[in-house]
C-alpha positions as CSV (number, residue, x, y, z in Angstrom):
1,X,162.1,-84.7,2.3
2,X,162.8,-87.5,-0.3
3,X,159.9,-87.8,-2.8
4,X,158.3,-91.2,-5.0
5,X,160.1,-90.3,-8.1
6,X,157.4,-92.9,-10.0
7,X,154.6,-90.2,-8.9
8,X,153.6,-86.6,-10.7
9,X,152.5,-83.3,-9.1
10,X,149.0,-84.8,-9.1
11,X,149.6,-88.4,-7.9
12,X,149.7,-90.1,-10.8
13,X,151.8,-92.9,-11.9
14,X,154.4,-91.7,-14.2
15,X,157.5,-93.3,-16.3
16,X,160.7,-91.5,-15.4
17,X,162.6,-89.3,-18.3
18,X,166.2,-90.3,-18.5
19,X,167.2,-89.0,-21.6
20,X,169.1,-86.4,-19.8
21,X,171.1,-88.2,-17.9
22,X,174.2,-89.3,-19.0
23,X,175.4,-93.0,-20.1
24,X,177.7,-94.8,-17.9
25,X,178.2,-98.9,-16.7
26,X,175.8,-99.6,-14.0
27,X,176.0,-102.6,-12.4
28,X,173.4,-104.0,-9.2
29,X,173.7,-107.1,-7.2
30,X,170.9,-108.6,-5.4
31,X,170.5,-111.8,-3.2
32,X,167.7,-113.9,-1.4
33,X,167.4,-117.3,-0.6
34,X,164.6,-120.2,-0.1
35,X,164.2,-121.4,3.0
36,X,163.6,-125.3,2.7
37,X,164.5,-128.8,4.8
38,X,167.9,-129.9,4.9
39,X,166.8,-133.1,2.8
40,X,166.0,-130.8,-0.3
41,X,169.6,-129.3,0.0
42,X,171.4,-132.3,-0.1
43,X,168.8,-133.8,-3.2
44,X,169.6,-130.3,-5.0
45,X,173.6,-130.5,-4.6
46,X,173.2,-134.3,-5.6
47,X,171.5,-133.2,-8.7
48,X,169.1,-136.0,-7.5
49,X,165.3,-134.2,-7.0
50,X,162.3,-135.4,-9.3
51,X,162.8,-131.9,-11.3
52,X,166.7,-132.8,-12.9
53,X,168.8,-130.0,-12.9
54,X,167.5,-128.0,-10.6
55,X,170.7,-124.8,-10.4
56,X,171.1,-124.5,-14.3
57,X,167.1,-124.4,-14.7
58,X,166.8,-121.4,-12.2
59,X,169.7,-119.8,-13.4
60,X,168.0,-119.6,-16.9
61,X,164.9,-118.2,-15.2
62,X,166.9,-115.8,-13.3
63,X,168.7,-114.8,-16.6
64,X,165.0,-114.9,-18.4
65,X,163.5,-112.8,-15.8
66,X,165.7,-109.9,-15.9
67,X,165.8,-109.1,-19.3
68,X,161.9,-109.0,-19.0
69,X,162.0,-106.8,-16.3
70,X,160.0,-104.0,-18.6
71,X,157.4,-106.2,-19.0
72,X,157.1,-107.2,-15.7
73,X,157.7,-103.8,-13.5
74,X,155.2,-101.2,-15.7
75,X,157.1,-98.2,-14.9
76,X,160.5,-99.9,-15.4
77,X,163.0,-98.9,-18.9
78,X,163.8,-101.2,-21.3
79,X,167.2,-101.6,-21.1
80,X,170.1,-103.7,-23.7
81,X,172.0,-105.6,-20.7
82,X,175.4,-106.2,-21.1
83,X,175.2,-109.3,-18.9
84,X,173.3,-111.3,-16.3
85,X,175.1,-113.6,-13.6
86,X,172.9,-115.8,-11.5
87,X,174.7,-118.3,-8.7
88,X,173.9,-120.4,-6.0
89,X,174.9,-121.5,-2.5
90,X,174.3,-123.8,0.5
91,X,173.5,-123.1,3.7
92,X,172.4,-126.2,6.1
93,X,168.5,-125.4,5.4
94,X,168.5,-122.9,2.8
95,X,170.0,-122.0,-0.8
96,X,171.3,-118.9,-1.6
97,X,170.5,-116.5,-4.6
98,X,172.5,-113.6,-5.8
99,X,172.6,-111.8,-9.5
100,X,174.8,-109.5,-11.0
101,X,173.1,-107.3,-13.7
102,X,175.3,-104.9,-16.2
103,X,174.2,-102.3,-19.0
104,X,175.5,-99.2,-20.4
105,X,173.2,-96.5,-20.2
106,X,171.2,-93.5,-18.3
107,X,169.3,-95.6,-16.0
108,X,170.3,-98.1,-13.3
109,X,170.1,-102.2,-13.2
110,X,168.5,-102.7,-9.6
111,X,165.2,-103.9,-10.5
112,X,166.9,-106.5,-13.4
113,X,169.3,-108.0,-10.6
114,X,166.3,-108.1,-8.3
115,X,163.6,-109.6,-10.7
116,X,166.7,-112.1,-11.5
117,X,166.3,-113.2,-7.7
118,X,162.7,-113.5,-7.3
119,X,162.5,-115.6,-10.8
120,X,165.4,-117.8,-9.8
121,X,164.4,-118.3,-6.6
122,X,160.7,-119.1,-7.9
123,X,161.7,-121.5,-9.8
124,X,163.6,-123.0,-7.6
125,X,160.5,-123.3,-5.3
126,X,158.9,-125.1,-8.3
127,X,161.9,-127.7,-8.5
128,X,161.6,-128.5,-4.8
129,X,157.9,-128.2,-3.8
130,X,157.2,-132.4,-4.8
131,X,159.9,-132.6,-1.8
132,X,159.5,-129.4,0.1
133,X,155.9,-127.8,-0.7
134,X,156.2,-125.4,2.4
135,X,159.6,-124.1,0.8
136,X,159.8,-120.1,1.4
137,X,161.4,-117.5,-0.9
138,X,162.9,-114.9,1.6
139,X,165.1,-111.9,1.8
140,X,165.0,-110.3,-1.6
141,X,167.5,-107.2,-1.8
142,X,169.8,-105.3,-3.0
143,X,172.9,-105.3,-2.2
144,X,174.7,-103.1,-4.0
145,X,174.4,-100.5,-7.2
146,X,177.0,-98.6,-9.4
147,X,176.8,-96.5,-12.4
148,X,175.3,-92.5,-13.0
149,X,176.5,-89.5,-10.7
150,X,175.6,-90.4,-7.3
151,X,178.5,-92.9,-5.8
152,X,179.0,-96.3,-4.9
153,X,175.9,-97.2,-3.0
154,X,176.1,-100.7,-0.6
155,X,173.3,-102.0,1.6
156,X,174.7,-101.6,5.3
157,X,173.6,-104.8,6.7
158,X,174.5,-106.6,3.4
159,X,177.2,-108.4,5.7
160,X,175.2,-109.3,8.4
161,X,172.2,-110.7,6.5
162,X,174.6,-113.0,4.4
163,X,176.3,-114.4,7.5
164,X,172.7,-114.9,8.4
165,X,172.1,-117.0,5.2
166,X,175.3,-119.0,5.1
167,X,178.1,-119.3,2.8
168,X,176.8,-118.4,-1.0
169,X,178.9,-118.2,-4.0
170,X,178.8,-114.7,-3.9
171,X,179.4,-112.5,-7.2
172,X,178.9,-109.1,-5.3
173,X,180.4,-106.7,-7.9
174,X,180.6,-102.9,-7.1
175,X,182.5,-101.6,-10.4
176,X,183.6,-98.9,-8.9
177,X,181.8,-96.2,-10.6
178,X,179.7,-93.7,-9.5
179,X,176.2,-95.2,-8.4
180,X,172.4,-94.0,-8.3
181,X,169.3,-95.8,-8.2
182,X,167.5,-96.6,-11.2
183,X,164.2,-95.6,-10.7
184,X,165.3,-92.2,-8.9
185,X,165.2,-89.2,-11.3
186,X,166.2,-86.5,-8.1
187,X,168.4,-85.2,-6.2
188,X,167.7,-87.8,-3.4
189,X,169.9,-90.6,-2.5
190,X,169.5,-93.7,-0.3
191,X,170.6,-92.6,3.2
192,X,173.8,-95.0,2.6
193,X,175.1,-93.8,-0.5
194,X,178.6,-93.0,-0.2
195,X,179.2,-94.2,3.2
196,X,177.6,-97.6,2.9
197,X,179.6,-100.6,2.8
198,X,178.8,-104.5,1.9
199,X,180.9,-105.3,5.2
200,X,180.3,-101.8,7.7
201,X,183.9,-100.3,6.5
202,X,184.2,-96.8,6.0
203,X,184.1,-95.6,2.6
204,X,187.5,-95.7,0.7
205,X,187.4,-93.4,-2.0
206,X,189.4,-90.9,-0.7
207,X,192.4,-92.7,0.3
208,X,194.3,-93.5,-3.0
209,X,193.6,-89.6,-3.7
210,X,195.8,-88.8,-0.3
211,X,198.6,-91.3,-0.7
212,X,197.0,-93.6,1.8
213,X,196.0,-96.5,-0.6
214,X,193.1,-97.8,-1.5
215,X,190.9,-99.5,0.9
216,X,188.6,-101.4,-1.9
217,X,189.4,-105.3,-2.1
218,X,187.7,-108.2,-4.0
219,X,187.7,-112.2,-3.2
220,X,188.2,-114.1,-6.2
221,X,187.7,-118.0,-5.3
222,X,189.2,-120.6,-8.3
223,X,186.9,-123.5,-7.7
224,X,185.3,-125.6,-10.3
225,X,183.2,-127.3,-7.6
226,X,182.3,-124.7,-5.6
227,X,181.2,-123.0,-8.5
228,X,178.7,-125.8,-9.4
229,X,177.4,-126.4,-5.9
230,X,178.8,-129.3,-5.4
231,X,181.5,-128.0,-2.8
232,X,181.2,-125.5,0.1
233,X,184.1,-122.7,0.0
234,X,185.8,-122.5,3.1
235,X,188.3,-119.8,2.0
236,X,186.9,-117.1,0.4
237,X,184.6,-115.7,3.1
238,X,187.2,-116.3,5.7
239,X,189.5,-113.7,3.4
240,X,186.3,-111.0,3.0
241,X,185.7,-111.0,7.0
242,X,189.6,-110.5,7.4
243,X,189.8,-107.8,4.7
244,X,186.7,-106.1,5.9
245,X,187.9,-106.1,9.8
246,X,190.9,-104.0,8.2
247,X,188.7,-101.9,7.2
248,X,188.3,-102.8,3.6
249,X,185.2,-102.5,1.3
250,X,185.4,-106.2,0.0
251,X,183.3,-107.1,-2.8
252,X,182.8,-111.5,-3.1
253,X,183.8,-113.8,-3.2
254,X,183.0,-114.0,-6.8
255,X,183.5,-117.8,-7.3
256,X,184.1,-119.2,-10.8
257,X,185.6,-122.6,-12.4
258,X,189.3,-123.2,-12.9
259,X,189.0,-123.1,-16.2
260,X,186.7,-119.3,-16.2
261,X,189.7,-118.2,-13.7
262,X,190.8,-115.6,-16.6
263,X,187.6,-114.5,-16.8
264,X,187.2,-114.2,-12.8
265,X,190.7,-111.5,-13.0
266,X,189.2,-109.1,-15.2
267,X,185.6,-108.9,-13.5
268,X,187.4,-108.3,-10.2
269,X,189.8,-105.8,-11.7
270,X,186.6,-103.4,-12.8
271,X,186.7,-100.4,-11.3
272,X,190.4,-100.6,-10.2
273,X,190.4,-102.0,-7.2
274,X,193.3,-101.3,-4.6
275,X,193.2,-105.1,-3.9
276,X,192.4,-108.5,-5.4
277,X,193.4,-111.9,-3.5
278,X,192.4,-114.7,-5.1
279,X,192.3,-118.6,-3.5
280,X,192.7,-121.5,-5.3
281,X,194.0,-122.9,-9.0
282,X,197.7,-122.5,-7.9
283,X,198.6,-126.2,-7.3
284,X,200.1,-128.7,-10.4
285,X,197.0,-130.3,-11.5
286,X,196.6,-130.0,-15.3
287,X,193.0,-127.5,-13.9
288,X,194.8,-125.4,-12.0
289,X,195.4,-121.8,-14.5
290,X,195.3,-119.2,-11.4
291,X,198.9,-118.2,-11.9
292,X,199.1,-118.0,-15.6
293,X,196.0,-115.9,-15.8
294,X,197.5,-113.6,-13.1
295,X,200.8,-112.9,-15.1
296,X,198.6,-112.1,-18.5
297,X,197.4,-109.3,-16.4
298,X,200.2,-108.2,-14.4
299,X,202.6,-105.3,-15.0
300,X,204.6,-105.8,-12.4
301,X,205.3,-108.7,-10.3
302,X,206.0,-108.9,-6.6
303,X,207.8,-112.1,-6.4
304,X,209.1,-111.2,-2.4
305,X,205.1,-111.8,-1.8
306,X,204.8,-115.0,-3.1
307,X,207.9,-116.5,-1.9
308,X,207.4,-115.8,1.5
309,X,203.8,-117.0,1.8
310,X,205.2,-120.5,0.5
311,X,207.8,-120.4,2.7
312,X,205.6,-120.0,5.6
313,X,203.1,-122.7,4.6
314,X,206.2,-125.3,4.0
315,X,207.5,-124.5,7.7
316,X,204.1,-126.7,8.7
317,X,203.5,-128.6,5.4
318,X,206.0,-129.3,2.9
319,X,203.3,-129.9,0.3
320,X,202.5,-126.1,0.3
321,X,205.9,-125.9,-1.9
322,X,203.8,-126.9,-4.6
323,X,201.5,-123.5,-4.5
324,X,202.6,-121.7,-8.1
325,X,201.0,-118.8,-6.7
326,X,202.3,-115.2,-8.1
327,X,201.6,-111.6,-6.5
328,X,201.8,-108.3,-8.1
329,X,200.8,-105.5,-9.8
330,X,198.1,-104.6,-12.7
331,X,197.7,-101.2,-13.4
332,X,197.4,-99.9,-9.6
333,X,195.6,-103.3,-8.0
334,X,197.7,-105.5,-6.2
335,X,197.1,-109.2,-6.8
336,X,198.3,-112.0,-4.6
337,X,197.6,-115.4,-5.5
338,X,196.6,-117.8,-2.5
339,X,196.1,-121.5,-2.3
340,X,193.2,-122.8,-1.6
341,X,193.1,-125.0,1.1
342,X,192.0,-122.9,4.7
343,X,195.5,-123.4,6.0
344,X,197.2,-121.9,3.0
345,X,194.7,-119.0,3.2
346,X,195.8,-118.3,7.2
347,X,199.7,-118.5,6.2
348,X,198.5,-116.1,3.3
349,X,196.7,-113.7,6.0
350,X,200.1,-113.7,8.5
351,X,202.1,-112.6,5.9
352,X,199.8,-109.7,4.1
353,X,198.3,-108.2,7.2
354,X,201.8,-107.0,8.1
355,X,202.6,-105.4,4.8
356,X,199.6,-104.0,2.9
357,X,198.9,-101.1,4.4
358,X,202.5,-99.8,3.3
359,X,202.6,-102.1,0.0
360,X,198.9,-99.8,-0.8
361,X,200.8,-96.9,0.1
362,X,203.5,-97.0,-1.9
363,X,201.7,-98.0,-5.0
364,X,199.2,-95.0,-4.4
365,X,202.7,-92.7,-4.3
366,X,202.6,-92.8,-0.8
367,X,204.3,-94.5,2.5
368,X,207.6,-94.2,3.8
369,X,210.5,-95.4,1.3
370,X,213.5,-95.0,3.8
């Protein structure tokens, strides 16, 4: 039976001693959301309620709050955080929270990403309540937790209660270490460590080691608006569901700017993922940089890849000859550039669903060469 590791022999109220365990990158991403009107959602991507600047206030609250999560949570560490992420999304009557905490050390990041939440999403309550005073702050949680000796940890219905909350600009990052809760100085982990996935797949870890491919993906999504919540992505959660009905653990979309696209490549590419697709920033436009920063990190390039996802979009839509998009390899991820229009995200899907279950094989030393 699973004991309170926060509780002595005698009932008392203890802090946990870490020093023995060892120091590795732990990572944690939580999410919740505020339930308000329609009207406050449209005055909050408008930029237009009596508060100004409603996102950028709560994300430095967010930001604020986890790095006094010690003083907050009594039994909590003190811990030097690498960094904090807070973003937004829309949903028709609510806005979406979710925070990425990182630090290098012998205890997790859970309760920083979740106090990032609840101070965001607090003061976003504050911003809207002149509008909305009956605003709620809902769904606090975990989603997923990486970092010490126990494995990648995902919350099971992670998928189901974002659907639930509508599209978010999701930074969902599961590093790809080995994962254990913060706060838990035993032997006992959450019932869905090692098995649990953000999207229900089966856990992936030992496929590369069999020749079979990794079945870990992320969604990066190039958008400069949808990454200030002034634009709903239609693309990148399209590309999760897809990737985790083949059975992939997907972690994001994790949305960024054109012009943070760079940056975007190497947070997805933590941990080694078998997979990174990324939507968006391929086109002409002096903004667009997806294909540029995909070539600084590739070692190899699968040109076959990209060719024939163009020349499946210009069978429809001659303008798809535009896309600049590049696929290839970095290390032993497979990137694929996509554009980022919903249509050049299906051709993308026709053509990969086909070939990555071999294309994973072979770069895992696997799959049939003849």
């Amino acid at each position: 039976m699973s004991e309170l590791s926060h509780v002595d022999a005698e009932g008392r109220a203890r802090m946990v001693d870490v020093s023995a365990k060892a120091e590795t990158t732990r990572v944690a991403v939580a999410a919740g959301l505020l339930r308000t009107t329609a009207e406050v959602v449209a005055l909050v991507r408008a930029d237009d309620m009596p508060k100004a600047d409603v996102l950028s206030t709560a994300r430095l609250a967010g930001i604020s709050g986890a790095k006094k999560t010690s003083e907050l949570i009594p039994l909590c560490h003190q811990l030097a955080l690498s960094s904090v992420d807070v973003r937004f999304g829309f949903a028709e009557d609510a806005i979406t929270i979710e925070a990425r905490a990182k630090t290098k050390g012998p205890t997790g990041v859970e309760m920083e990403a979740l106090t990032a939440v609840a101070v965001a999403g607090l003061t976003l309550h504050d911003m809207v309540k002149a509008v909305d005073p009956a605003a709620v702050l809902d769904g606090v949680r975990l989603l997923t937790k990486d970092g010490g000796k126990h494995g990648h940890w995902e919350r099971p219905d992670a998928g189901a209660a974002e659907t639930a909350a509508g599209p978010a600009a999701s930074l969902t990052d599961a590093g790809r270490t080995d994962a254990e809760p913060r706060h838990d100085h035993g032997e006992h982990s959450h019932p869905g460590a090692h098995t649990g996935q953000r999207h229900g797949s089966p856990n992936h870890n030992d496929a590369s080691s069999s020749g079979e491919g990794s079945r870990s993906a992320v969604v990066v999504v190039a958008s400069t608006g949808t990454a200030a919540g002034t634009r709903v992505d239609k693309t990148g959660p399209v590309l999760a569901d897809w990737l985790a009905g083949l059975g992939f653990s997907v972690r994001g979309p994790l949305v960024v700017a054109d012009a943070e696209i760079a940056a975007g490549l190497r947070e997805a590419l933590d941990g080694a993922p078998g997979l990174v697709i990324t939507t968006g920033g391929t086109g002409a436009s002096p903004t667009d940089a997806t294909p540029e920063a995909t070539l600084a990190v590739l070692d190899r390039e699968l040109p076959g890849v990209a060719e024939v996802i163009r020349q499946r979009g210009t069978a429809t839509f001659p303008l798809a000859a535009l896309s600049r998009g590049v696929a290839g390899l970095s290390g032993s991820t497979v990137i694929v550039n996509l554009p980022g229009s919903p249509g050049g995200v299906r051709d993308g899907i026709a053509v990969l669903e086909p070939l990555l279950d071999h294309l994973l094989a072979q770069v895992a030393g696997g799959g049939r060469h003849e």
